[in-house]
C-alpha positions in Angstrom: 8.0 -41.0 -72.4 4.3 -41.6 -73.3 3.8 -39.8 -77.1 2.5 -35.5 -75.9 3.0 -36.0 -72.2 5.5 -33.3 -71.2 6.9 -33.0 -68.1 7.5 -29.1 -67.1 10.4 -28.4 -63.9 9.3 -26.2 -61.5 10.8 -23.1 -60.2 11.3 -22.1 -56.4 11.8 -18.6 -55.6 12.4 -17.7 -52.3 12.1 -14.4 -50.9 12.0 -12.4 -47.5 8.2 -13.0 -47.6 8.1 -16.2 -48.4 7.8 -18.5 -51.5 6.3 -18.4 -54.9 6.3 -21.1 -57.8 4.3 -20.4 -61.1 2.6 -23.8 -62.3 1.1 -22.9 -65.5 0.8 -19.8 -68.1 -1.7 -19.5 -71.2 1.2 -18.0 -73.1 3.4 -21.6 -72.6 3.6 -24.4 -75.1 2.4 -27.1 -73.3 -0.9 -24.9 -72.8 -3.9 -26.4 -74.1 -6.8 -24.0 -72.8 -8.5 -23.7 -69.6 -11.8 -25.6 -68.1 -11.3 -25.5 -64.3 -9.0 -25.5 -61.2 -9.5 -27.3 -58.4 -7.8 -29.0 -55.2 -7.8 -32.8 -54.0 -5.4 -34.8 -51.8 -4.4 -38.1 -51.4 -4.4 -39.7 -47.7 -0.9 -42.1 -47.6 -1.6 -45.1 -49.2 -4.4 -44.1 -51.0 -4.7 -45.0 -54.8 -6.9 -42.4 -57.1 -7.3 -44.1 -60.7 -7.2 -45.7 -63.5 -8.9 -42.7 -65.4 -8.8 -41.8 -68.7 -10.7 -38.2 -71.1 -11.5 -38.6 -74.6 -11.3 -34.4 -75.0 -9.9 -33.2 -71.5 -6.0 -32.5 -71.3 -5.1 -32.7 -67.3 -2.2 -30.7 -66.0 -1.5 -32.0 -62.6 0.9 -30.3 -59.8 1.5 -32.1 -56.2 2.3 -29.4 -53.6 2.7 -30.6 -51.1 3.7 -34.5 -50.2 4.3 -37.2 -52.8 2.6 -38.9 -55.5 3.2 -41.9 -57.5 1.5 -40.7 -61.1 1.5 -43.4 -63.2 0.3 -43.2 -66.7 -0.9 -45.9 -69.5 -1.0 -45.1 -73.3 -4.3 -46.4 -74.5 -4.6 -44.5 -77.9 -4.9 -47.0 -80.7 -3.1 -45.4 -83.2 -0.1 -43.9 -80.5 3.6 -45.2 -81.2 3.8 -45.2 -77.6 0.4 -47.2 -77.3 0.6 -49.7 -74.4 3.4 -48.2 -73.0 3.5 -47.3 -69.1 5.6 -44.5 -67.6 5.7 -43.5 -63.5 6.8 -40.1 -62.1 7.3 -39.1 -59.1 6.4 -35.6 -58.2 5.5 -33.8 -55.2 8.0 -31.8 -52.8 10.9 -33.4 -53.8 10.3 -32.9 -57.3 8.3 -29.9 -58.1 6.8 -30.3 -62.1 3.9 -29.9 -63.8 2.7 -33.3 -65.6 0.4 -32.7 -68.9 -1.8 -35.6 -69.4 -3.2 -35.6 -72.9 -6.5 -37.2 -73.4 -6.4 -40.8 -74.2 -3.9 -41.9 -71.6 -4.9 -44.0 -69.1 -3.6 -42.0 -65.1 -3.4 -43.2 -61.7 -2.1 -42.0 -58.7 -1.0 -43.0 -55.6 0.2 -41.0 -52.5 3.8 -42.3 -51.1 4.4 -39.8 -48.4 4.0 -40.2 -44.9 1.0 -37.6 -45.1 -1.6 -36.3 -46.8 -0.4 -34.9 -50.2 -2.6 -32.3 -52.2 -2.9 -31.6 -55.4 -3.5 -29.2 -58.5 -5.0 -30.0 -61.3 -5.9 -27.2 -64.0 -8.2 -29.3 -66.6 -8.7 -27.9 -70.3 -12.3 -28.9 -69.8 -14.9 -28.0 -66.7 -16.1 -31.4 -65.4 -19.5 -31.7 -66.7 -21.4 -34.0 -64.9 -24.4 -35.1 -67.0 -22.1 -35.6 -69.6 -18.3 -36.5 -67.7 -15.6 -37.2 -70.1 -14.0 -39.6 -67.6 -13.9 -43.6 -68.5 -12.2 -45.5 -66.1 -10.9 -48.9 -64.9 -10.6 -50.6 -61.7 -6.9 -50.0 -59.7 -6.4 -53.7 -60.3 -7.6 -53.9 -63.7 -5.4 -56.7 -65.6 -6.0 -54.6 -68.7 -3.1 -52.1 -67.4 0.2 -53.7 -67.0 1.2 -52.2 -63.6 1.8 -53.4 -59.7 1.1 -50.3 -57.5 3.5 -51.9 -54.7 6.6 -50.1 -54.3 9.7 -52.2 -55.4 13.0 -52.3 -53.8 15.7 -52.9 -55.6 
């Protein structure tokens, strides 16, 4: 795994109500601080990336459908630097993903429908001053097909 990604499992609980799953606390370890929430999705096929923050620390939920999230380390002096690691999370595997800044993240939605997702920056996007540096999907800088392979 990429050097201060973490990868947090999920909980379920299930009641006569319904269903309930808490995502993220302040009091946690892999907490960094708070910026924004917000909401996007992913139509089926669709590719969101390569993106990378200099200060912001993403912590990224899918809640419904599946996502690809694939992730590049582009820090310099990382001992994980060039390394690329892809999760899959979504229904099937309910986690919150914290992207550290510096590491290059894409994502791509696998499921047969729309999948939406959570993402609970440390830093509110600023827009006449975005901390967001990207690269094109294809870029040959990033050593990764987005096809799906079969074994």
């Amino acid at each position: 795994m990429i050097e201060r990604v973490e990868v947090k499992k999920l909980e379920l609980e299930f009641g006569a109500r319904g269903m309930d799953m808490e995502i993220l606390r302040e009091d946690e370890p892999i907490f960094n601080r708070f910026g924004e929430l917000y909401l996007s999705s992913l139509y089926p096929g669709a590719i969101r990336g390569w993106h990378l923050h200099k200060q912001r620390h993403d912590y990224l939920a899918c809640l419904r459908g599946m996502i690809k999230l694939v992730l590049h380390d582009a820090r310099q002096d990382s001992p994980t630097h060039g390394e690329v690691n892809e999760l899959f999370l979504g229904e099937y595997n309910q986690v919150l993903v914290h992207v550290p800044p510096g590491v290059n993240h894409g994502m791509k939605c696998i499921s047969h429908h729309e999948a939406l997702m959570i993402n609970c920056p440390s830093e509110p996007h600023r827009a006449e001053d975005p901390d967001e540096f990207g690269e094109p999907v294809e870029s040959s800088s990033i050593p990764y097909d987005w096809e799906i392979k079969f074994h």
